[in-house]
C-alpha positions, 0 to 999 in steps of 0.5 A: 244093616250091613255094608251101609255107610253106617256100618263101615263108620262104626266099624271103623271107629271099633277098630280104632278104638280098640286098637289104640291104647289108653294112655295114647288116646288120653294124649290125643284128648289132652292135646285136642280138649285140654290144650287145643279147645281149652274145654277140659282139665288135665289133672285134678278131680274137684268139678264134672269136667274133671271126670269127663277125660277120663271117663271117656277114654275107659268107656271108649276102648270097652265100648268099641270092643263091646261094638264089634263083638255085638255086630259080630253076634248080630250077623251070625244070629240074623242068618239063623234059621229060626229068623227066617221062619219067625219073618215068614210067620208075619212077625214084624222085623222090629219084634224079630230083631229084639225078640230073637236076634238080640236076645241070641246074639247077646250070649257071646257079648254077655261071654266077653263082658267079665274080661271087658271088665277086668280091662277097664280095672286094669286100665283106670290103673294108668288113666288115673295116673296119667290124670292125676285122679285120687284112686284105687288105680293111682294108689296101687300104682303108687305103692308099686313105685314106692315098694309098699308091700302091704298095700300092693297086696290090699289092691290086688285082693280087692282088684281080684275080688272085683273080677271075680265079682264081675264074673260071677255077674256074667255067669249068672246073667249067662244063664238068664239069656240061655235058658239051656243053662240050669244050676246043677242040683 
Protein backbone atom coordinates (compact mmCIF):
# COMPACT_ATOMS: atom_id res chain seq x y z
CA UNK A 1 0.00 0.00 0.00
CA UNK A 2 1.11 3.30 -0.46
CA UNK A 3 1.94 6.07 2.00
CA UNK A 4 2.16 3.46 4.79
CA UNK A 5 4.88 3.41 7.19
CA UNK A 6 6.14 0.56 5.27
CA UNK A 7 6.38 2.41 2.08
CA UNK A 8 8.22 5.20 3.37
CA UNK A 9 10.75 2.67 4.99
CA UNK A 10 11.60 0.91 1.74
CA UNK A 11 11.44 3.68 0.03
CA UNK A 12 13.82 5.34 1.99
CA UNK A 13 16.28 2.12 2.20
CA UNK A 14 15.84 2.36 -2.04
CA UNK A 15 17.41 5.61 -2.00
CA UNK A 16 19.74 4.83 0.15
CA UNK A 17 20.88 2.16 -1.26
CA UNK A 18 21.23 3.29 -4.74
CA UNK A 19 22.71 6.46 -3.97
CA UNK A 20 25.54 5.39 -2.01
CA UNK A 21 28.62 3.55 -3.73
CA UNK A 22 29.76 0.27 -3.44
CA UNK A 23 33.22 0.76 -2.38
CA UNK A 24 31.46 3.43 0.43
CA UNK A 25 28.96 0.71 1.60
CA UNK A 26 31.91 -2.04 2.02
CA UNK A 27 33.65 0.63 4.21
CA UNK A 28 30.79 0.96 6.40
CA UNK A 29 30.22 -3.04 6.57
CA UNK A 30 33.78 -3.49 7.13
CA UNK A 31 34.04 -1.15 9.70
CA UNK A 32 30.10 -2.40 11.48
CA UNK A 33 30.68 -6.36 10.72
CA UNK A 34 34.54 -7.05 10.19
CA UNK A 35 35.94 -4.70 12.90
CA UNK A 36 32.96 -3.48 15.00
CA UNK A 37 30.90 -7.23 15.58
CA UNK A 38 33.94 -9.15 14.66
CA UNK A 39 31.04 -11.32 12.72
CA UNK A 40 32.90 -11.66 9.25
CA UNK A 41 36.14 -11.47 7.46
CA UNK A 42 37.81 -8.68 5.44
CA UNK A 43 39.91 -10.59 2.77
CA UNK A 44 40.20 -13.67 1.73
CA UNK A 45 37.74 -16.46 0.03
CA UNK A 46 38.24 -19.76 1.86
CA UNK A 47 34.62 -20.54 3.99
CA UNK A 48 30.93 -18.88 3.46
CA UNK A 49 31.57 -15.70 5.79
CA UNK A 50 33.94 -14.94 3.27
CA UNK A 51 31.23 -14.68 0.55
CA UNK A 52 28.90 -12.88 2.44
CA UNK A 53 30.15 -8.93 2.32
CA UNK A 54 30.66 -9.09 -0.83
CA UNK A 55 27.67 -10.77 -1.58
CA UNK A 56 25.73 -8.55 -0.04
CA UNK A 57 27.08 -5.31 -0.92
CA UNK A 58 26.63 -6.25 -5.06
CA UNK A 59 23.13 -7.53 -4.44
CA UNK A 60 22.14 -4.32 -2.19
CA UNK A 61 22.60 -1.49 -4.73
CA UNK A 62 20.84 -3.83 -7.88
CA UNK A 63 17.96 -4.71 -5.36
CA UNK A 64 17.21 -1.03 -4.26
CA UNK A 65 17.42 -0.03 -7.69
CA UNK A 66 15.29 -3.11 -8.93
CA UNK A 67 12.92 -1.71 -5.55
CA UNK A 68 12.23 1.51 -6.73
CA UNK A 69 11.84 0.71 -10.31
CA UNK A 70 9.14 -1.95 -9.44
CA UNK A 71 7.02 0.42 -6.67
CA UNK A 72 7.12 2.74 -9.40
CA UNK A 73 5.61 0.28 -12.20
CA UNK A 74 3.26 -0.94 -9.45
CA UNK A 75 1.88 2.58 -8.95
CA UNK A 76 1.30 3.38 -12.29
CA UNK A 77 -0.06 -0.28 -13.51
CA UNK A 78 -2.87 -0.06 -10.23
CA UNK A 79 -4.35 3.17 -11.24
CA UNK A 80 -4.83 1.39 -15.02
CA UNK A 81 -8.32 1.12 -15.95
CA UNK A 82 -8.46 -2.53 -16.71
CA UNK A 83 -7.71 -2.86 -12.64
CA UNK A 84 -10.58 -1.06 -11.99
CA UNK A 85 -12.79 -3.17 -14.00
CA UNK A 86 -11.08 -6.80 -13.17
CA UNK A 87 -12.12 -5.36 -8.93
CA UNK A 88 -15.67 -4.60 -10.24
CA UNK A 89 -15.97 -8.00 -12.01
CA UNK A 90 -15.61 -9.36 -8.18
CA UNK A 91 -11.84 -10.73 -8.82
CA UNK A 92 -10.25 -11.21 -5.45
CA UNK A 93 -7.59 -8.38 -4.82
CA UNK A 94 -4.78 -10.79 -4.35
CA UNK A 95 -5.81 -12.55 -8.23
CA UNK A 96 -5.97 -8.75 -9.15
CA UNK A 97 -2.42 -7.89 -7.98
CA UNK A 98 -0.74 -10.88 -9.30
CA UNK A 99 -2.67 -11.76 -12.23
CA UNK A 100 -2.72 -8.25 -13.63
CA UNK A 101 -0.88 -5.53 -11.87
CA UNK A 102 2.32 -7.56 -11.45
CA UNK A 103 2.42 -8.85 -14.54
CA UNK A 104 2.19 -5.34 -16.16
CA UNK A 105 4.23 -3.68 -14.04
CA UNK A 106 6.99 -6.26 -14.43
CA UNK A 107 7.85 -4.82 -18.38
CA UNK A 108 9.80 -1.75 -17.36
CA UNK A 109 11.40 -3.80 -14.16
CA UNK A 110 12.21 -6.52 -17.08
CA UNK A 111 13.64 -3.18 -19.27
CA UNK A 112 16.04 -2.21 -16.80
CA UNK A 113 17.49 -5.52 -15.73
CA UNK A 114 20.06 -5.88 -18.51
CA UNK A 115 21.78 -2.60 -17.47
CA UNK A 116 21.14 -3.52 -13.52
CA UNK A 117 23.15 -6.17 -14.94
CA UNK A 118 25.79 -4.72 -16.61
CA UNK A 119 26.10 -2.61 -13.05
CA UNK A 120 26.90 -5.47 -10.92
CA UNK A 121 29.53 -6.65 -13.76
CA UNK A 122 30.92 -3.56 -13.15
CA UNK A 123 30.78 -3.53 -9.62
CA UNK A 124 32.20 -7.16 -8.71
CA UNK A 125 35.29 -5.39 -10.49
CA UNK A 126 35.92 -2.84 -7.34
CA UNK A 127 34.03 -5.22 -4.59
CA UNK A 128 36.56 -7.87 -5.56
CA UNK A 129 39.45 -5.82 -5.15
CA UNK A 130 38.44 -4.19 -2.17
CA UNK A 131 38.00 -7.78 -0.47
CA UNK A 132 40.68 -9.41 -2.03
CA UNK A 133 38.52 -12.02 -3.73
CA UNK A 134 40.44 -14.38 -6.37
CA UNK A 135 38.22 -13.09 -9.58
CA UNK A 136 37.60 -12.15 -13.05
CA UNK A 137 36.61 -8.38 -11.56
CA UNK A 138 40.35 -8.49 -9.53
CA UNK A 139 42.21 -10.27 -12.29
CA UNK A 140 40.98 -7.50 -14.75
CA UNK A 141 41.63 -4.60 -12.61
CA UNK A 142 45.18 -6.40 -12.09
CA UNK A 143 46.05 -6.27 -15.58
CA UNK A 144 45.08 -2.76 -15.96
CA UNK A 145 47.52 -1.96 -13.16
CA UNK A 146 50.22 -3.87 -14.46
CA UNK A 147 49.62 -2.85 -18.35
CA UNK A 148 48.79 -6.74 -19.44
CA UNK A 149 47.37 -5.99 -22.70
CA UNK A 150 46.33 -9.57 -23.70
CA UNK A 151 44.37 -10.20 -20.74
CA UNK A 152 42.62 -6.71 -20.58
CA UNK A 153 41.41 -7.58 -23.82
CA UNK A 154 40.29 -11.59 -22.76
CA UNK A 155 38.11 -9.46 -20.00
CA UNK A 156 36.69 -7.13 -21.60
CA UNK A 157 35.58 -9.76 -24.42
CA UNK A 158 34.01 -12.03 -21.83
CA UNK A 159 32.65 -9.10 -19.75
CA UNK A 160 31.00 -7.88 -23.10
CA UNK A 161 29.86 -11.32 -24.16
CA UNK A 162 28.10 -11.39 -20.44
CA UNK A 163 26.36 -8.18 -21.22
CA UNK A 164 25.22 -9.03 -24.39
CA UNK A 165 24.21 -12.51 -22.78
CA UNK A 166 22.28 -10.47 -20.17
CA UNK A 167 20.41 -8.43 -22.83
CA UNK A 168 19.39 -10.71 -25.06
CA UNK A 169 17.85 -12.76 -21.62
CA UNK A 170 15.77 -9.72 -21.06
CA UNK A 171 14.46 -9.21 -24.68
CA UNK A 172 13.66 -12.58 -24.78
CA UNK A 173 11.59 -12.58 -21.35
CA UNK A 174 10.26 -8.85 -22.76
CA UNK A 175 8.50 -10.70 -25.30
CA UNK A 176 7.02 -13.51 -22.67
CA UNK A 177 5.63 -10.62 -20.31
CA UNK A 178 4.35 -8.43 -23.44
CA UNK A 179 2.25 -10.61 -25.64
CA UNK A 180 2.26 -7.33 -28.25
CA UNK A 181 6.02 -8.31 -28.66
CA UNK A 182 6.28 -11.05 -31.75
CA UNK A 183 9.62 -11.84 -33.68
CA UNK A 184 9.29 -10.78 -36.84
CA UNK A 185 9.25 -13.55 -39.66
Amino acid sequence: RQNTMVDYGSLFFATVGTTIPSFVMAIFFIYIFALGLHLFPITGWGTPQHMVMPTVILALGAAAFLARITRASMLEAIRQDYVRTARSKGLREQVVIVGHVLKNAMIPVATVVGPAAAGLITGSFIIETFFSVPGIGREYVLSITALDYPVIMATTLLYAFFIVVANLSVDLVYGMLDPRIKVAK
